[in-house]
C-alpha positions in Angstrom: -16.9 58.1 161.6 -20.3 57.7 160.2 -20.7 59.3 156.7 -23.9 59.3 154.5 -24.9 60.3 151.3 -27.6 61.4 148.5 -28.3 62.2 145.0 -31.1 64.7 144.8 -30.5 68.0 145.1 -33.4 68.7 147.5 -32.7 67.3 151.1 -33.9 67.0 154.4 -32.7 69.0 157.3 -30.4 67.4 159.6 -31.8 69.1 162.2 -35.5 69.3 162.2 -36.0 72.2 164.1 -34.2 74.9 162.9 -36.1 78.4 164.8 -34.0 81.0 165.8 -33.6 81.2 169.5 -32.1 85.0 169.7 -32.0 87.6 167.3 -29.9 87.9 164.1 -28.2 91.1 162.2 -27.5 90.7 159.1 -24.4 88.8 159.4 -26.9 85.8 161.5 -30.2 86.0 160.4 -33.1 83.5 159.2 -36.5 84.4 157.0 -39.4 85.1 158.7 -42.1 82.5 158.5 -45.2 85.0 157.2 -44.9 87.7 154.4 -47.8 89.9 154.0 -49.6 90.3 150.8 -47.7 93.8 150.7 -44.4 92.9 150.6 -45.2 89.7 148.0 -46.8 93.1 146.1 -43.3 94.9 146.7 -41.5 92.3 145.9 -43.0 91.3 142.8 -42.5 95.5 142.1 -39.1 95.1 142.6 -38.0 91.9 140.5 -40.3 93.2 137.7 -38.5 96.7 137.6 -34.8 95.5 138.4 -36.2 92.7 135.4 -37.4 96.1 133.0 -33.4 97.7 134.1 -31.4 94.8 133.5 -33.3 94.7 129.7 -33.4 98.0 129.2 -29.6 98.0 129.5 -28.6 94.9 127.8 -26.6 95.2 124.8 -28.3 92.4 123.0 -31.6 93.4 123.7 -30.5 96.8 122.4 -29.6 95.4 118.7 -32.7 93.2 118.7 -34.9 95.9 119.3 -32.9 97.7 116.5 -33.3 94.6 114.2 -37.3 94.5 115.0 -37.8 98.3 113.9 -36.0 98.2 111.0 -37.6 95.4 109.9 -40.8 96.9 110.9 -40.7 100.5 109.8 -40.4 99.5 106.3 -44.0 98.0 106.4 -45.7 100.7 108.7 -44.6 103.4 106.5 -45.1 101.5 103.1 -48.6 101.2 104.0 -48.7 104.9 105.1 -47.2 105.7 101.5 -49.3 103.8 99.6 -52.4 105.1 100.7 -51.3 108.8 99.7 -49.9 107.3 96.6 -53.3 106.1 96.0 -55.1 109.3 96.7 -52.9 110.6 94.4 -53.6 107.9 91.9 -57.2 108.5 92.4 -56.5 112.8 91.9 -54.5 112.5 89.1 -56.9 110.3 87.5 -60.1 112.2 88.2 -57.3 115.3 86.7 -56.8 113.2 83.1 -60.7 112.0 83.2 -61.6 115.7 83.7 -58.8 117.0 81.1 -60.5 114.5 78.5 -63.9 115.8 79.3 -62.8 119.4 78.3 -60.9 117.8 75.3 -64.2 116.2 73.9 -66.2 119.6 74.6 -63.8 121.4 72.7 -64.4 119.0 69.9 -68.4 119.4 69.8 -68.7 122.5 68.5 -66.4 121.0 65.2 -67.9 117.7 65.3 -71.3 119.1 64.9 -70.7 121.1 61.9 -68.9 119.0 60.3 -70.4 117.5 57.3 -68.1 114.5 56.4 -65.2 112.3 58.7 -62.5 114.0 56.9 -63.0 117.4 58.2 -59.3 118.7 58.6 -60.7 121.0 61.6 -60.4 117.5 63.6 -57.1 116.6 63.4 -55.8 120.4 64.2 -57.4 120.4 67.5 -56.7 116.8 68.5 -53.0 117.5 67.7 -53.4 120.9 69.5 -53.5 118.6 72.6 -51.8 115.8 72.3 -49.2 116.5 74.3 -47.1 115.2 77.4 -47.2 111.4 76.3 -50.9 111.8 75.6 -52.5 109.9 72.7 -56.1 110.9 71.5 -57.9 109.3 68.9 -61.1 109.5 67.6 -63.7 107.3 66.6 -67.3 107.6 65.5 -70.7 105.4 64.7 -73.4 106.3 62.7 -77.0 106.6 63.3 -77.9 104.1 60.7 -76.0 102.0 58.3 -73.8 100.5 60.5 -74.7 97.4 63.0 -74.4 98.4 66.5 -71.3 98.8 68.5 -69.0 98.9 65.2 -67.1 102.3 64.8 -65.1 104.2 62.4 -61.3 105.1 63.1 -61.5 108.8 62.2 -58.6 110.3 63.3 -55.8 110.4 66.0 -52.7 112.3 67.8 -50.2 111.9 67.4 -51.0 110.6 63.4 -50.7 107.0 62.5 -49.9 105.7 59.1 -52.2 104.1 57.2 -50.9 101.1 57.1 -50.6 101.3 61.2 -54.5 101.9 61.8 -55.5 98.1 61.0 -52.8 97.7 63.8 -54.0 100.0 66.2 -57.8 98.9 66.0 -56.9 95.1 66.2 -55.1 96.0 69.2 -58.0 98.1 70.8 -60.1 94.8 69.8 -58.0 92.7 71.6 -58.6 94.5 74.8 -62.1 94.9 74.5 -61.5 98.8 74.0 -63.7 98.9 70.9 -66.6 96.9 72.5 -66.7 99.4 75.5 -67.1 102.3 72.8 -70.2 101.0 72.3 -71.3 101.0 76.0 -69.8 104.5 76.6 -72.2 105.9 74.0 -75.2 103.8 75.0 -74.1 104.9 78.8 -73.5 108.4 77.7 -70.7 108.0 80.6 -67.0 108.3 80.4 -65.2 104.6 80.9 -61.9 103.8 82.4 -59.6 101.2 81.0 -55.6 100.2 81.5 -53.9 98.1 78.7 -50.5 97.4 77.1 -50.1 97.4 73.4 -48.5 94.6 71.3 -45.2 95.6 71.5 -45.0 95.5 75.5 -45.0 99.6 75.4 -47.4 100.5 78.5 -49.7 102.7 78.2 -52.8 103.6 80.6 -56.4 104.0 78.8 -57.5 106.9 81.2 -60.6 107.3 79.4 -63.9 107.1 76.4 -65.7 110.2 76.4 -68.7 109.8 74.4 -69.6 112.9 72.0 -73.1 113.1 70.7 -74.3 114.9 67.2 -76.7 115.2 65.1 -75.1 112.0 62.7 -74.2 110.0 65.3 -72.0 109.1 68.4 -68.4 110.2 68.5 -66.4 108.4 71.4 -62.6 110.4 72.4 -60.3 107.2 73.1 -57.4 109.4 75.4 -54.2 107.3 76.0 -51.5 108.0 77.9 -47.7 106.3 78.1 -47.2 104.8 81.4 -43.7 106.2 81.1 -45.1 109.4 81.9 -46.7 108.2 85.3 -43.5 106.2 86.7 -43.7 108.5 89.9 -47.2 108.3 90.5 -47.5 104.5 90.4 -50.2 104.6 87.7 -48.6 102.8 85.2 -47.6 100.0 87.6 -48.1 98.7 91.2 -46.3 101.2 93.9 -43.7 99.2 95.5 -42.3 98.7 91.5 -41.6 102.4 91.1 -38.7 103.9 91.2 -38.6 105.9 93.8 -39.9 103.1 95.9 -37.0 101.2 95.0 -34.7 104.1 95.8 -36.0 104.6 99.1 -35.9 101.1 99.8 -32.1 100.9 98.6 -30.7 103.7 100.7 -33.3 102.1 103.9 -31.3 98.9 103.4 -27.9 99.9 103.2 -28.4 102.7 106.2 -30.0 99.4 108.1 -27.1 97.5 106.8 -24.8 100.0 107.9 -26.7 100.9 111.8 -26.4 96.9 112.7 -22.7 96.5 111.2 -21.7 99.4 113.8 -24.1 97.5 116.7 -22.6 94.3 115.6 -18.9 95.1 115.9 -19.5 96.7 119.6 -21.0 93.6 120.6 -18.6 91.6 119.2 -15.6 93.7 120.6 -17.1 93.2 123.9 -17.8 89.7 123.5 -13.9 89.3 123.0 -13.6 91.8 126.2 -15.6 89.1 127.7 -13.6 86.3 126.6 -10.1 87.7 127.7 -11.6 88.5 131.2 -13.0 84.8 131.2 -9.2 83.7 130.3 -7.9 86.1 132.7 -10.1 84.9 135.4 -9.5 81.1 134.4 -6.5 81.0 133.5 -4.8 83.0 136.3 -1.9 84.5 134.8 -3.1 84.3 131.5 -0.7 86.5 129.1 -4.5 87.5 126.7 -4.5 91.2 127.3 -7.6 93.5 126.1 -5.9 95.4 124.0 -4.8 92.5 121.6 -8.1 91.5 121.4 -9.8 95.0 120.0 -11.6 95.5 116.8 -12.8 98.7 117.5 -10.1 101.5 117.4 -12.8 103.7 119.4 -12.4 101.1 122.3 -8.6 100.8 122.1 -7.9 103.7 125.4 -10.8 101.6 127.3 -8.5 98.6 126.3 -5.8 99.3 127.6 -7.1 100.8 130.8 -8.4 97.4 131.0 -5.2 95.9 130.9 -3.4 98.3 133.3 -5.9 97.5 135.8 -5.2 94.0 135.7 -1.2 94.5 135.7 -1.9 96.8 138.9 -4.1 93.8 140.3 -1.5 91.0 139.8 1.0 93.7 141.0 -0.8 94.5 144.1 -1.6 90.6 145.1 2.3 90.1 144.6 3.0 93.0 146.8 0.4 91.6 149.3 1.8 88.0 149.2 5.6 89.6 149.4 4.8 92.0 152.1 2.8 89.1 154.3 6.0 86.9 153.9 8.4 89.6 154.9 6.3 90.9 158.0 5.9 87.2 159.5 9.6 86.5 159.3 10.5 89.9 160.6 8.2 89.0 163.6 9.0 86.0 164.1 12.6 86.2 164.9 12.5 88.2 167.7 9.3 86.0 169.0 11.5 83.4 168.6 14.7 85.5 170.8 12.0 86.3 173.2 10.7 82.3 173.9 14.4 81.1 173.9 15.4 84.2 176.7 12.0 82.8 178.4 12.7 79.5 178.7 15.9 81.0 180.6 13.8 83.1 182.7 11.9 79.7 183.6 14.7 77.9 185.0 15.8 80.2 187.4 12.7 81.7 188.8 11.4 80.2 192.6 8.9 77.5 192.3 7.6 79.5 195.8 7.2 83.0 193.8 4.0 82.6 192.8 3.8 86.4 191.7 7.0 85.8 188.6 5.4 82.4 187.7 2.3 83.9 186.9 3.8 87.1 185.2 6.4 84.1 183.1 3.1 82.1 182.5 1.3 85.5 180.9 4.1 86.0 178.6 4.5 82.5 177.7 0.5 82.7 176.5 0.9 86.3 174.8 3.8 85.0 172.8 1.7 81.8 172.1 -1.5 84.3 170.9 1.2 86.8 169.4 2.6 83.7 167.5 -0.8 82.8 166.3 -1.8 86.0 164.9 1.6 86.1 163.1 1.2 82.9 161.1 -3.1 84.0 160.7 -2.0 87.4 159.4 0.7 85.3 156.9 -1.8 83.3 155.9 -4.3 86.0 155.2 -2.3 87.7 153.0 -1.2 84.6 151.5 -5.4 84.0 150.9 -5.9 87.8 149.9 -3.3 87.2 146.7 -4.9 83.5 145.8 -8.2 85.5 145.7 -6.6 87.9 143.2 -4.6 86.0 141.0 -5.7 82.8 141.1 -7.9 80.7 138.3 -11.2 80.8 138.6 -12.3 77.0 137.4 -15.3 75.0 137.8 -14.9 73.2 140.6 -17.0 70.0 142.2 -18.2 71.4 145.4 -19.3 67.8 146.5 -15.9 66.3 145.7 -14.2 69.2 147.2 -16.0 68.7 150.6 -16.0 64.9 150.7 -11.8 65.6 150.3 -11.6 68.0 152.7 -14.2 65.5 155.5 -11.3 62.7 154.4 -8.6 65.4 155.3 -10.5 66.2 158.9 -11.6 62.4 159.5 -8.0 61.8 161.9 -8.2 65.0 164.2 -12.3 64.7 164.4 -11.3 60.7 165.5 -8.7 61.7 168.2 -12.0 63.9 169.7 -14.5 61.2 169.2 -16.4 63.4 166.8 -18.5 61.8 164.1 -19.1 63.6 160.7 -22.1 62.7 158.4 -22.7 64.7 155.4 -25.6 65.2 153.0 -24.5 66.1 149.7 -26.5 67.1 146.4 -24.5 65.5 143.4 -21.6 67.2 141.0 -22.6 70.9 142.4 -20.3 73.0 140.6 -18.8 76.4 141.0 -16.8 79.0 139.4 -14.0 79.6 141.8 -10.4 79.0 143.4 -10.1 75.8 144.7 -8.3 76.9 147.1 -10.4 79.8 148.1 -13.4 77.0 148.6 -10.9 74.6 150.7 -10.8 77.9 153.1 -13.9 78.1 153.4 -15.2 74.5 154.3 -11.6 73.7 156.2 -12.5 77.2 158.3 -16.3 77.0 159.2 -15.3 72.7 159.7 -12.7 74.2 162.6 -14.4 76.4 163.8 -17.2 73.5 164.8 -14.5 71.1 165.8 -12.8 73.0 168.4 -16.8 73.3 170.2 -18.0 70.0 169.7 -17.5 67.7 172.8 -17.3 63.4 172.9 -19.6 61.8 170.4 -21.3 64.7 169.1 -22.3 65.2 165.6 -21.6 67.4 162.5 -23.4 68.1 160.3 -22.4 68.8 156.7 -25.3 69.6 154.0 -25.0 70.5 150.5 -27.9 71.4 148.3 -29.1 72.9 145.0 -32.3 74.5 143.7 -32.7 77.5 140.8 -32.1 80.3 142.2 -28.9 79.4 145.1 -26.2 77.1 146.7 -27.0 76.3 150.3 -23.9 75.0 152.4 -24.7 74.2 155.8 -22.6 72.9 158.7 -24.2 72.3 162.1 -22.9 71.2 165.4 -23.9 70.6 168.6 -21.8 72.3 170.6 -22.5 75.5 173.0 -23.8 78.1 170.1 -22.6 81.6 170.7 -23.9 83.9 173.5 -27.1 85.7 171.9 -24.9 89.2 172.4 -22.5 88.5 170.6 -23.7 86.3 167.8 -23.9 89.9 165.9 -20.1 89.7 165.6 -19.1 86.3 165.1 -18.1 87.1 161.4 -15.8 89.9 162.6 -12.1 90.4 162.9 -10.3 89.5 166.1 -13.5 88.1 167.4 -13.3 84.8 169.7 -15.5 83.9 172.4 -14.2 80.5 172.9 -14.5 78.5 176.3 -12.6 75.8 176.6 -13.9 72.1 178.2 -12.8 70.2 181.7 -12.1 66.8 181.2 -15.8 65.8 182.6 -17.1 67.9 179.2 -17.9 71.0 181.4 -17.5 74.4 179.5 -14.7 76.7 181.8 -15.5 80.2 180.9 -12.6 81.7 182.5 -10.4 79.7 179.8 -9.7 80.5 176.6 -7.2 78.9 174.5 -5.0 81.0 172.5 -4.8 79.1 169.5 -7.2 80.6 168.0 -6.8 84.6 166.9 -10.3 85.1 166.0 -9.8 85.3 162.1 -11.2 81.8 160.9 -14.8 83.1 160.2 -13.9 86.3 159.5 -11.9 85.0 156.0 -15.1 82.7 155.4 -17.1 85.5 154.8 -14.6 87.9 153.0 -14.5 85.2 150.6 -17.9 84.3 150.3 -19.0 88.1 149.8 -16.4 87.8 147.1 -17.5 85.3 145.6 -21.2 87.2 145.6 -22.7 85.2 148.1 -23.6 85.1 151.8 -22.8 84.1 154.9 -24.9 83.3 158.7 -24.7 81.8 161.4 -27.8 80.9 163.4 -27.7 79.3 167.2 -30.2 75.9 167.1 -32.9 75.6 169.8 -31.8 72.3 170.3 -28.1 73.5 170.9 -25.5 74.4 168.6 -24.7 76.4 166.1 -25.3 76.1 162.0 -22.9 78.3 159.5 -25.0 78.6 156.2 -23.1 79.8 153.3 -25.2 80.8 150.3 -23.9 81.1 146.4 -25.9 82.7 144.2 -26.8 80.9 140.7 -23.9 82.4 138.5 -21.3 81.8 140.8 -22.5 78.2 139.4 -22.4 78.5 136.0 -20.1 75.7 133.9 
């Protein structure tokens, strides 16, 4: 036997020519070699919306869209805020500039009249509105006497001591407040000004009204204590208030609170996940869903989850008891029946042609009636393995090269030579023994057609997106009518060979019950894959299965 071997995972065709001679169904078909810009258009549609689905219901994708927008609203609606917090920075300010304006016009009438500094008139109507964290006091320069820009404290509300005013103007000083006085008379225009005094007590300079009279310039210094103005922001910037930082506390902990609750479903279903992973692997792994729950919510879905895995195992014991039971209940009286036939043999006339022929017809029912026995035990047999047993990743290319070594005696007594192709350490999740059906099964099946010296051909290959097994012989193919139902149950349209190599129609062995590619693809749909079969134009048939790329996944 002639075997060969690769290592890339791309390889060429055994077969070069590979056309479909006769037309598939969907259980034997091939691609078509042109697609029109319409259905690459449709097709693109397709993957892009089942892409937008799969997204749009992913869990993950769900709480990182949740992490993005609460992450983002805070700065969408800060800057929102702060903009109407500045208007209403801007109001309220125009509101104080305006309410010193009407201060200082109440004052002309007294300053204008007044003859000396120490009119007492002054002080009753400053104190009259100092009010509300407001602090006014009152300043004035002379006409002459005095160099320019110097200035006489005159009064202020709320009173300071005497011994506080060297205090208070050294401070003004400081800040350049007494400097401006002199520009806000020169100016004749109100000035603007924010300061903290010595002691670190803020306060917000909202304004110098300048008051003009007969003796000179009088200039309203009104003050206000940025403890007043904590919710407007005016005393400090906006995000350092305190309903700011109230807002911003309760944001966090309902943000906090949202992801906890999107957190622990995720990680609830992750350990879902990991008990159906153990259950899967593992077989008759004793994890149960229940056990693993952290979410009391989740506990009934838990433990319909586990009941539906006891009535699984349940059922594939059932099936595997009932298969066992049915083939030896069968088989005893097939058994009675050959033994009284062999009887039946011995005694009939070797010149009745008629009861030879009728003995011979029961001797091949009971043969085919024997066969379909032992398939249907081994069906049910496969049916429970499918169920119950661990899924593991398994080398496909070792599994294969074991199961050629297996074949190599009975494909030498037919002079049969097997080469295979195979892509390196291509592993899937699966039964091992469920894959060992399916290669020993499609392997048979081209076996029992291939005649002296002809060739299978066994190719394995990987890419992205699939799994591509194909086997290909060079025996008779199937007839084009029924190559529709070559997967199906009870289906066998097999001729048997003369000893010259001449197919004999009217033949048909009974060995085989019509089952073998029928399991293949049961087990390859369950697996998510696919399964075709495709006649050669150069004669012969190829079996292709195709995995799909998670049925691959380590």
């Amino acid at each position: 036997m002639g075997t060969e071997q690769t290592s890339g995972h791309r390889l060429r065709e055994f077969v070069t020519n590979s056309e479909q001679s006769t037309p598939t169904s969907s259980k034997s078909k091939t691609s078509p070699r042109l697609v029109t810009f319409g259905g690459n258009a449709r097709y693109l549609s397709d993957t892009f919306t089942s892409a937008i689905g799969r997204i749009s219901a992913s869990l993950t994708a769900k709480f990182t869209m949740l992490i993005g927008i609460f992450v983002a609203l805070p700065f969408i609606l800060y800057g929102q805020l702060a903009e109407a917090d500045r208007q209403t920075r801007t109001l309220l300010a125009d509101s104080i500039k305006h309410g010193s304006w009407l201060i200082a016009q109440s004052l002309t009438p007294v300053l204008g009249q007044a003859g000396e500094l120490s009119n007492p008139a002054i002080g009753t109507i400053l104190n009259k509105f100092a009010q509300d964290g407001t602090v006014l006091q009152l300043m004035f320069h002379p006409n002459s006497g005095r160099r320019p820009g110097s200035f006489y404290f005159v009064a202020s509300a709320p009173p300071i001591p005497t011994q506080g005013t060297a205090a208070q103007l050294d401070d003004l000083a400081q800040h350049g407040i007494l400097k401006s006085l002199g520009d806000s008379c020169t100016g004749r225009e109100p000035l603007e000004f924010r300061y903290a005094q010595q002691n670190s007590t803020k306060e917000l300079l909202t304004s110098v009204v300048p008051i003009e009279s007969q003796s000179g310039c009088w200039a309203l210094v009104s003050t206000h204590n940025g403890s007043e103005f904590l919710s407007t922001s005016l005393s400090e910037p906006y995000w350092q208030t305190r309903g700011v930082r109230i807002a911003a506390a309760v944001y966090i902990a309902f943000a906090g609170l949202a992801i906890l609750v999107a957190e622990s479903v995720r990680r609830a279903l992750r350990h879902f996940r990991s008990v159906a992973r153990e259950i899967r692997q593992g077989g008759s792994s004793k994890a149960t869903f229940y056990s693993r729950n952290i979410v009391p919510e989740l506990a009934s879905v838990a433990g319909d989850f586990d009941h539906l895995v006891y009535d699984l195992r349940r059922a594939a014991a059932d099936i595997r008891e009932t298969a066992e039971e049915n083939a030896h209940a069968i088989k005893t009286p097939l058994a009675t029946i050959r033994s009284a036939l062999e009887s039946i043999k011995r005694v009939v006339d070797s010149s009745d042609q008629r009861s030879r022929r009728a003995v011979c017809l029961i001797e091949s029912s009971l043969s085919r009636l024997t066969v379909l026995v032992s398939a249907s035990q081994r069906l049910g047999n496969d049916t429970a393995n499918f169920i119950e047993a661990p899924k593991l990743s398994i080398n496909l290319t070792m599994l294969i090269i074991d199961v050629l070594q297996n074949t190599r005696d009975f494909a030498l007594e037919k002079n049969i030579n097997l080469i295979h192709r195979l892509a390196v350490d291509v592993h899937v999740l699966a039964s091992r023994g469920i894959l060992e059906v399916i290669v020993e099964n499609i392997l048979d099946n081209a076996i029992s057609f291939a005649k002296d010296r002809d060739i299978i051909m066994v190719t394995l290959s990987k890419s992205d997106d699939r799994i591509d097994l194909c086997i290909d012989d060079q025996g008779p193919g199937i007839d084009p009518r029924n190559i529709n139902h070559v997967f199906e149950r009870y289906v066998s349209h097999r001729p048997s060979f003369t000893p010259n190599g001449v197919i004999n129609s009217d033949a048909e062995e009974p060995c085989h019950a019509g089952l073998g590619l029928w399991i293949v693809r049961r087990h390859v749909e369950g697996l998510g894959g696919e399964v075709t079969a495709t006649n050669l134009v150069q004669g012969g048939l190829r079996v292709r299965v195709t995995l799909p790329p998670n049925a691959s996944h380590i």
